[in-house]
NUMI-890316 format. One line per field, with one value per residue (C-alpha): x, y, z; residue number from 0; residue in one letter. Coordinates in nm, 4 decimals, decimal comma. Layout:
N
xx <- (X / ...)
yy <- (Y / ...)
zz <- (Z / ...)
pos <- (NUM / ...)
code <- (A / ...)
//
This chain:
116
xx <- (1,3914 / 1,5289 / 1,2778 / 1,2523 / 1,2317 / 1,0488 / 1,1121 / 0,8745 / 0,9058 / 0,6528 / 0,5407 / 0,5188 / 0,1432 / -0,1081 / -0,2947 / -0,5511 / -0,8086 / -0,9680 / -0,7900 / -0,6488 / -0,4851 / -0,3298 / -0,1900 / -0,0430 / 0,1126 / 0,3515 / 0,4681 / 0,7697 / 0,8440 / 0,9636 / 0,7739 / 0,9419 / 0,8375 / 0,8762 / 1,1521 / 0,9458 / 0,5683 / 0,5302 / 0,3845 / 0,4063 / 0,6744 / 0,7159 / 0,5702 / 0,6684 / 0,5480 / 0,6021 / 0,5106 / 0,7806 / 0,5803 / 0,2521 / -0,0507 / -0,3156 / -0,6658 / -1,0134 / -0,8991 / -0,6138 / -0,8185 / -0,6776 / -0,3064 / -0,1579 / 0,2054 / 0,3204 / 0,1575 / 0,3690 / 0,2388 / 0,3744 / 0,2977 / 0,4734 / 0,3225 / 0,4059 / 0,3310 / 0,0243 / 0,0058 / 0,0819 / 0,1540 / -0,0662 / 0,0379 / -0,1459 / -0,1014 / 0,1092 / 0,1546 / 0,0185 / 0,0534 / -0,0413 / 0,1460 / -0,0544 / 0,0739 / -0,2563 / -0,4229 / -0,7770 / -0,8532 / -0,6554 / -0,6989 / -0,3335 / -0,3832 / -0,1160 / -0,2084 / -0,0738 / -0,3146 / -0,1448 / -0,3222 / -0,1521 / -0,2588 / -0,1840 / -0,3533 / -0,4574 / -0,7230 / -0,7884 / -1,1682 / -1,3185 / -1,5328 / -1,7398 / -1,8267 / -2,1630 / -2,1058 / -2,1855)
yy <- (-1,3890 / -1,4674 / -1,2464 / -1,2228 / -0,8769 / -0,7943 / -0,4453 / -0,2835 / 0,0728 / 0,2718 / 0,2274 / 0,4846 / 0,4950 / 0,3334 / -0,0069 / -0,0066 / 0,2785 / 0,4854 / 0,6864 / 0,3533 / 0,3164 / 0,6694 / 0,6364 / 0,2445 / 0,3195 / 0,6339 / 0,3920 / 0,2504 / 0,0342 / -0,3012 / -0,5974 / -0,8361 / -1,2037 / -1,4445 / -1,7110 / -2,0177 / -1,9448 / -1,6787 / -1,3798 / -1,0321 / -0,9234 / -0,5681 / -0,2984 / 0,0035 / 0,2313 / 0,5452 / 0,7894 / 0,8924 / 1,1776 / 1,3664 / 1,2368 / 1,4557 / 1,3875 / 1,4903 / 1,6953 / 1,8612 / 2,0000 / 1,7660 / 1,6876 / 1,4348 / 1,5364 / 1,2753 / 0,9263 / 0,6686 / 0,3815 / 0,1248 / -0,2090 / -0,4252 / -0,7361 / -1,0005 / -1,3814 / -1,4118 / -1,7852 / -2,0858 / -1,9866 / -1,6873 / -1,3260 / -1,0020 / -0,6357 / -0,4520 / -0,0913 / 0,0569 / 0,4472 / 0,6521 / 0,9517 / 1,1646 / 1,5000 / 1,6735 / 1,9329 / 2,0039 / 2,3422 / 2,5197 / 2,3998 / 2,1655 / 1,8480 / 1,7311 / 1,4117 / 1,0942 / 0,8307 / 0,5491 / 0,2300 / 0,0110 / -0,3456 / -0,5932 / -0,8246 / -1,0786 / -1,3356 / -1,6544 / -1,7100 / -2,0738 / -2,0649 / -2,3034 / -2,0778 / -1,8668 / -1,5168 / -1,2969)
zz <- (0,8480 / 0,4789 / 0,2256 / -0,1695 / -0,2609 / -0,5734 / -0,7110 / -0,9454 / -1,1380 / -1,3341 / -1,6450 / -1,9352 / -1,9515 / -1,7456 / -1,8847 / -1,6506 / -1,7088 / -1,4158 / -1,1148 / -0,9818 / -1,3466 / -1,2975 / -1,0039 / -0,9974 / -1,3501 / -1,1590 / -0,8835 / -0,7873 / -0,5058 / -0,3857 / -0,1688 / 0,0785 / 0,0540 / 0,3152 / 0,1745 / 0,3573 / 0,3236 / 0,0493 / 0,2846 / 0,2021 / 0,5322 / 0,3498 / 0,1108 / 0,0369 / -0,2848 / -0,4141 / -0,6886 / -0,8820 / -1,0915 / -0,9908 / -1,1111 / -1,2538 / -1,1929 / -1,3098 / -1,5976 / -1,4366 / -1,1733 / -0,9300 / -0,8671 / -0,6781 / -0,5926 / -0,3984 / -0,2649 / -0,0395 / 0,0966 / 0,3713 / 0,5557 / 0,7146 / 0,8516 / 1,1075 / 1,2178 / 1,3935 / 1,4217 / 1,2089 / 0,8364 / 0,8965 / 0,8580 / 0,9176 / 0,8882 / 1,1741 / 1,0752 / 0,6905 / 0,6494 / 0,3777 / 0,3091 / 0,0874 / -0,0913 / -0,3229 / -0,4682 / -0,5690 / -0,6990 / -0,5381 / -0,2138 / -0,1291 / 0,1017 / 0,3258 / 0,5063 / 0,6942 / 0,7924 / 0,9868 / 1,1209 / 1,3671 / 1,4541 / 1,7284 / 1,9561 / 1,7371 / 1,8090 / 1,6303 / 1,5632 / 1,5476 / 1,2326 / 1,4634 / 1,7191 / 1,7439 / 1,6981 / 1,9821)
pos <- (0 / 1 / 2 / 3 / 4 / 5 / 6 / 7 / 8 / 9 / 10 / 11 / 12 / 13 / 14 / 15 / 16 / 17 / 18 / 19 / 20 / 21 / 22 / 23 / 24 / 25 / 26 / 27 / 28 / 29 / 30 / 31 / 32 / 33 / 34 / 35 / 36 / 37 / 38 / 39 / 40 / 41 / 42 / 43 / 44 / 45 / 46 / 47 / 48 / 49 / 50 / 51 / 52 / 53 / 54 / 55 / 56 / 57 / 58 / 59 / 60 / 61 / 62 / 63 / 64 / 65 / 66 / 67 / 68 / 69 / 70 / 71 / 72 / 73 / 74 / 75 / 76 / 77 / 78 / 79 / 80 / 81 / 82 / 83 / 84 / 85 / 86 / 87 / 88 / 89 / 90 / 91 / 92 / 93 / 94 / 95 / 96 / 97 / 98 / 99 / 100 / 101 / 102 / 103 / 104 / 105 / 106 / 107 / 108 / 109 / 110 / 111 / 112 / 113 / 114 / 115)
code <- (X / X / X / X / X / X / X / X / X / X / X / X / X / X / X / X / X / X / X / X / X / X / X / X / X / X / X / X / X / X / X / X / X / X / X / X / X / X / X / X / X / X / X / X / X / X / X / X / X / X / X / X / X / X / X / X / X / X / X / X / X / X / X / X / X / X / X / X / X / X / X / X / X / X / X / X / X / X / X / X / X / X / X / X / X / X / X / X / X / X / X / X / X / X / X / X / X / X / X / X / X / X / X / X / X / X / X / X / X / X / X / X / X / X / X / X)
//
């Protein structure tokens, strides 16, 4: 399937206040769009420097983040895998953790229907 890929890279100081400011201004990554339809196919995102937190007394070392999606029906896609690979500290107390969620067996849903 032909993709766009759009690359992004961090920027020297976040623009966005708050911990989701931190964190999105010390990624890097690229995203795969569909060349007929404009879906996101592909993500992937990194940081590229550790992130402090909470006055320095929380750390993130390392944060990667994944999906890839698929066709589910006509010009609709949806989630298939997204992992979260997350590399921390808070005190002193280090956090190593990998969440992954994998979907499948979609349904279409008539927006007529009664729900059950």
């Amino acid at each position: 399937m032909a993709c766009h890929r759009v690359d992004f890279f961090p920027q020297a100081k976040a623009t966005q206040k708050g911990l989701s400011g931190k964190v999105t201004a010390a990624m890097a990554g690229s995203l795969w769009i569909t060349a007929v339809g404009s879906h996101l196919a592909r993500a992937e995102a990194a940081t590229v420097r550790p992130v402090p937190l909470v006055f320095s007394l929380a750390k993130v070392y390392s944060l990667k983040v994944r999906l890839e999606s698929q066709p589910v029906g006509e010009d609709v896609w949806l989630p298939r895998r997204f992992e979260v690979l997350t590399d921390a500290r808070i005190l002193v107390k280090s956090i190593h953790k990998r969440n992954v969620a994998l979907y499948s067996h979609f349904e279409r849903v008539d927006p007529a229907s009664p729900e059950p």
